[in-house]
N, C-alpha and C positions, 0 to 999 in steps of 0.2 A: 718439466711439469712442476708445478707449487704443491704448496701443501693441502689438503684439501679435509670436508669433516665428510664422515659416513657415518650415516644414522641406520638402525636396527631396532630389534625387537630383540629382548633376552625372552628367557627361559619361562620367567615371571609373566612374560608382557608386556610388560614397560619398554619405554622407548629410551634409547641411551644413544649419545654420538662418542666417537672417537675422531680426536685432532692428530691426522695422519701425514707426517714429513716428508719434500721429496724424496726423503731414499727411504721410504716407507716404514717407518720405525713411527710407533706409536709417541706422541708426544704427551696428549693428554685425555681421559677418559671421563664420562659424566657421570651425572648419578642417574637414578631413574627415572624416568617422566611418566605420567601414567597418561599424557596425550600427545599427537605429532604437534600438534599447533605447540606444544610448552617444550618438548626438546630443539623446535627451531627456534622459539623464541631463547630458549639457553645460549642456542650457537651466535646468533646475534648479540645476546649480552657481551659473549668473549670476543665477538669482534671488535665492538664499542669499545668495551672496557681493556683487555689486556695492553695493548699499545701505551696506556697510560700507568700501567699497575707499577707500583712503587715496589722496590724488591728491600724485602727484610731480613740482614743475614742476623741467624740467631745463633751461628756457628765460632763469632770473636766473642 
């Protein structure tokens, strides 16, 4: 199995996903959405966008 996202509800309300690994280790977590239509429209952005994302080490 891939990796896959799963969307919820916190505590708050909001809608949050998590980007889950096939060996299920969380990869990466959202902020809050305050509707479903805008946490999928988030997971979409990261789909589009990460494959492109330029990595910045600010560690040298």
């Amino acid at each position: 199995m891939g990796s896959k996202f799963v969307v919820s509800k916190d505590k708050a309300g909001e809608y949050r996903f998590k980007l889950i690994a096939p060996n299920n280790q969380v990869i990466a977590v959202s902020e809050g959405y305050t509707s479903k239509e805008s946490v999928m429209a988030g997971i979409e952005s990261v789909k589009l966008n990460a494959a492109k994302a330029a990595v910045e080490d600010k560690t040298v």
